[in-house]
N, C-alpha and C positions, 0 to 999 in steps of 0.2 A: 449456455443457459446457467442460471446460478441455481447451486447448489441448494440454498436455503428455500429458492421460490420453485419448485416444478412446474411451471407453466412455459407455455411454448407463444401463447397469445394473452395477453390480459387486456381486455376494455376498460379503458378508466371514463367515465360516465360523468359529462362536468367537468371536462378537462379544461375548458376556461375560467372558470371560477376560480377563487381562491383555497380551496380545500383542495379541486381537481390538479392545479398549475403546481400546489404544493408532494402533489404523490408524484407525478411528473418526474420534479425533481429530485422526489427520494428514490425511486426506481431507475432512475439514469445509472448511477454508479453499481449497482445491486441485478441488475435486470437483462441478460444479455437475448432475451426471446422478444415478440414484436408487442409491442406497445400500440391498441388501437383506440385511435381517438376520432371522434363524431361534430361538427359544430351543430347546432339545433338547425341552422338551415338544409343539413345535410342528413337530419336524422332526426325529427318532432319525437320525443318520447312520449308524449301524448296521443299518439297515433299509434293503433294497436300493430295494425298491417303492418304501418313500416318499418318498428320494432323487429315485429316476426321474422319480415322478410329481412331484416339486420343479420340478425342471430342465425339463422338456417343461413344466409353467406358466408358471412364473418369467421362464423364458430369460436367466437370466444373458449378457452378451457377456464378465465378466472375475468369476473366481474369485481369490480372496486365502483362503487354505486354512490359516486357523490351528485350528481346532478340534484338541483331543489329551484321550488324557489323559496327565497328568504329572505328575511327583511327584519327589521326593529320594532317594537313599540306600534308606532304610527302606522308601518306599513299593513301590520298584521288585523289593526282595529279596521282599517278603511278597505282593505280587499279581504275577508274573509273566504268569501265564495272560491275564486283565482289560489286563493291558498289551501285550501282544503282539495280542489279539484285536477289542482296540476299535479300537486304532489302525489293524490292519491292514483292518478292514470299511470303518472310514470312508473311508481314501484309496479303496479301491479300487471304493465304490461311490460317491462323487463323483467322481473324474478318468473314470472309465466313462460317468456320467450327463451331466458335461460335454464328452465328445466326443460322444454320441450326440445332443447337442441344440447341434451347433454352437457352444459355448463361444469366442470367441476366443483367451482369454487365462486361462490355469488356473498360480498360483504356489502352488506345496505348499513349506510351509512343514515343515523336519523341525528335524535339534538336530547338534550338531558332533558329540554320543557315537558318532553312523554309522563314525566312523573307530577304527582299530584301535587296543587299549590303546599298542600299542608303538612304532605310526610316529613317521617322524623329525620333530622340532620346527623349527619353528612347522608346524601341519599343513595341508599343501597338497589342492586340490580331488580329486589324482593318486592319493593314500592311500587312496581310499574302494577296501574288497574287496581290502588286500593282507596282512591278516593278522587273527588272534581279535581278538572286540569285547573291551571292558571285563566282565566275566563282572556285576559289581553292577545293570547298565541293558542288557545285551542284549538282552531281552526288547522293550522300547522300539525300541531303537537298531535291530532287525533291521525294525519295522513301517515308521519311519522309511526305510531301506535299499528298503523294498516301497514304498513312494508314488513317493520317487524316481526307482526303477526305471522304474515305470510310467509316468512323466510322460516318461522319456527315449525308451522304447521307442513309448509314443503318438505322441511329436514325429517321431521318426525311421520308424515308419511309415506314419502317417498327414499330416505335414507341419503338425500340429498346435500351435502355441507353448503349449506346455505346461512347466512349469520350474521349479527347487528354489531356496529358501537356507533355508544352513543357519549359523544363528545361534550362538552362546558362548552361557554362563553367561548369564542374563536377569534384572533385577533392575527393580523401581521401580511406581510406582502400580500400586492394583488387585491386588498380589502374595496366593501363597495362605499365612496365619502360622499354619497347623495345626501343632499341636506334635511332631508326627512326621511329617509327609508332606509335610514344606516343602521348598524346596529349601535352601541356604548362607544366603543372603544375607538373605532373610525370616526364614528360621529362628532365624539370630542378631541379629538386631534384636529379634524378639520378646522371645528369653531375655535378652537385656542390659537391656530396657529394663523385663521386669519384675524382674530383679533389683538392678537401679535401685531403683526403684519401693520393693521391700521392704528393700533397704539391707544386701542379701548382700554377702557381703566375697568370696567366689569367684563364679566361672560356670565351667562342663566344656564344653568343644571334643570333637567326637567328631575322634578320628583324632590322627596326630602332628603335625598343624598345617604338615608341612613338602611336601605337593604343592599343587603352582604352578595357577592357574587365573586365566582371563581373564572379564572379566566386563563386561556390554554394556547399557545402558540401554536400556527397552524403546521407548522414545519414538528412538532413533537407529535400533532396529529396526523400528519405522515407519515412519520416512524412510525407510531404506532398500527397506523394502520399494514404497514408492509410487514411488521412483526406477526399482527395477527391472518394474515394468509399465509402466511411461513407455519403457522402452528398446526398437528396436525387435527389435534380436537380440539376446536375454539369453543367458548360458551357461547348458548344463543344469542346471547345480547351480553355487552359490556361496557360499564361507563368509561372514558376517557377521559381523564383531567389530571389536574393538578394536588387536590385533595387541600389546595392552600385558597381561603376567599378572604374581601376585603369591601370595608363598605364604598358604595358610589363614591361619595365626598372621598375621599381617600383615595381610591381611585383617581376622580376630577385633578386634585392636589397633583398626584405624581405627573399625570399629564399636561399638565400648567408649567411643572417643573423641566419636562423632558423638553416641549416647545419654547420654554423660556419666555413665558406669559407671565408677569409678576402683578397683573391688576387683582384685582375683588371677585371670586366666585361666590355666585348669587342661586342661591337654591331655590326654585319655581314648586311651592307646594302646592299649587293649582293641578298640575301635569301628575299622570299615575306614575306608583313606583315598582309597579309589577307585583312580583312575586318575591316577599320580605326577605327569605335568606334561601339562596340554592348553592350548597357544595356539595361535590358526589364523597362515595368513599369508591376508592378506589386499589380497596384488595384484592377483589378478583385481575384487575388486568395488570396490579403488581406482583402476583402468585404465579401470573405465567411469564414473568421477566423481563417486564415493559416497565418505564420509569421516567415521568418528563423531566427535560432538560434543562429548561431553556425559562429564568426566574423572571417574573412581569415587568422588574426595572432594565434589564437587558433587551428584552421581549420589546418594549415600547420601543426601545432605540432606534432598535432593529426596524420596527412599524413604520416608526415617522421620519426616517431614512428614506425607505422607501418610498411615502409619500410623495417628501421633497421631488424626491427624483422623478418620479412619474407628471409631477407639474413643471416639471422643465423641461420633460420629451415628452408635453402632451397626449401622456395616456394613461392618463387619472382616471378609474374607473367610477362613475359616477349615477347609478341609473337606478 
């Protein structure tokens, strides 16, 4: 068993997804105790029972809590209900199930949107609950707010290390390239690179191109996250990112550039542009000796590598 991690079992929660697949692999080399993973057809975390009855089997000693659901823009405006409800069943029937079965170590994993459209920039861990969410991902960002919660109030009354980060914009292998429920960064890789592909002279940008957004390779939010179960007094919540944002268009640009799209981006100011400028500050989880790596022109490479490759062995994830 490693040194840095004392856990004998850790539940990685969401190990299909792309945050999940990505601890996966940072715990391979680091991790030599059992690594328990669940598919939804074998574990509903929406279902309280079979939670429970997970957790009193299993005995997890360390939860890594990325299970969600998530989506972009679109997805968040048309399913509000499904996003506020699944997310909020899951934290609160797993962080309940890992206290009642002695969990040591429980990290709920939420998203920077927790914080209010209008706080002051770069957004500090201090912002969370001081003014209206983003009204586009409330729904979300409010279940998100509910795990948190819970993980703070569990810690503080029961003495429980139970504890958040909350990551930026997430991009890189394993990403979801649904044509409408992606988030930015997959989204427009997909559209560039089939409009590549077919040799369009434009591509449409939803929004004015001109709010600022940070963006965080999912393989540094792995690190990060195996960093902070190694610590042994984590903050209750912590943002994760970069501390470096850049606007959409600029953004758009690099990824034209990475696909090797040379036609006309065309900015759709019909379409919302969210939330004007979101970058976290990220002192606190650089004070405990975490630092990402991994810079957004390398990061993309690395993304639409992947991509590629997924649409050539047919398991592009798309839903």
């Amino acid at each position: 068993m490693s040194s840095s991690l004392p856990f004998q079992r850790i539940f990685v929660a969401g190990h299909r997804g792309m945050v999940g697949r990505a601890v996966l692999r940072q715990l391979e080399p680091v991790f030599q105790g059992e690594v328990l993973t669940r598919t939804r057809s074998q574990l509903d975390l929406c279902d309280q029972r079979a939670v429970a009855d997970f957790f009193a089997d299993a005995r997890p000693d360390c939860v890594v809590f990325a299970a969600a659901k998530v989506g972009g823009i679109h997805a968040n405006a048309t399913y509000p209900a499904e996003f506020a409800y699944e997310n909020m069943m899951m934290a609160a029937n797993a962080i309940h199930a890992a206290y009642q079965n002695q969990t040591e170590r429980f990290l709920f994993l939420g998203s920077t949107c927790i914080y209010p459209r209008a706080c002051p920039q770069p957004i500090q861990e201090s912002s969370l609950l001081t003014g209206p969410l983003e009204s586009t991902n409330e729904a979300y960002a409010l279940a998100k707010i509910a795990g948190l919660k819970l993980c703070q109030h569990y810690r503080n009354q029961y003495g429980v290390l139970f504890h958040s980060a909350m990551p930026t914009n997430l991009y890189g292998p394993g990403d979801n390239y649904h044509h409408d429920n992606s988030h930015v960064i997959p989204g427009l890789i997909r559209r560039f690179h089939e409009a590549h592909r077919a040799g369009a002279k434009t591509v449409s940008v939803w929004g004015s191109g001109k709010p600022r957004r940070e963006f965080l390779h999912v393989d540094d939010l792995a690190a990060a996250i195996v960093h902070l179960i190694g610590l042994q007094n984590p903050p209750d919540w912590v943002n994760v990112g970069t501390g470096v944002d850049l606007p959409v268009a600029d953004l758009a640009a690099l990824i034209a550039e990475t696909v090797g799209f040379e036609g006309e981006i065309v900015q759709d100011e019909s379409k919302p542009d969210g939330t004007p400028v979101k970058r976290t500050d990220t002192t606190v989880i650089n004070n405990t000796g975490w630092f990402s790596q991994i810079n957004l022109r390398d990061g993309l490479q690395s993304a639409y590598q992947d991509f590629v490759q997924s649409i050539e062995s047919e398991r592009l994830r798309s839903v």
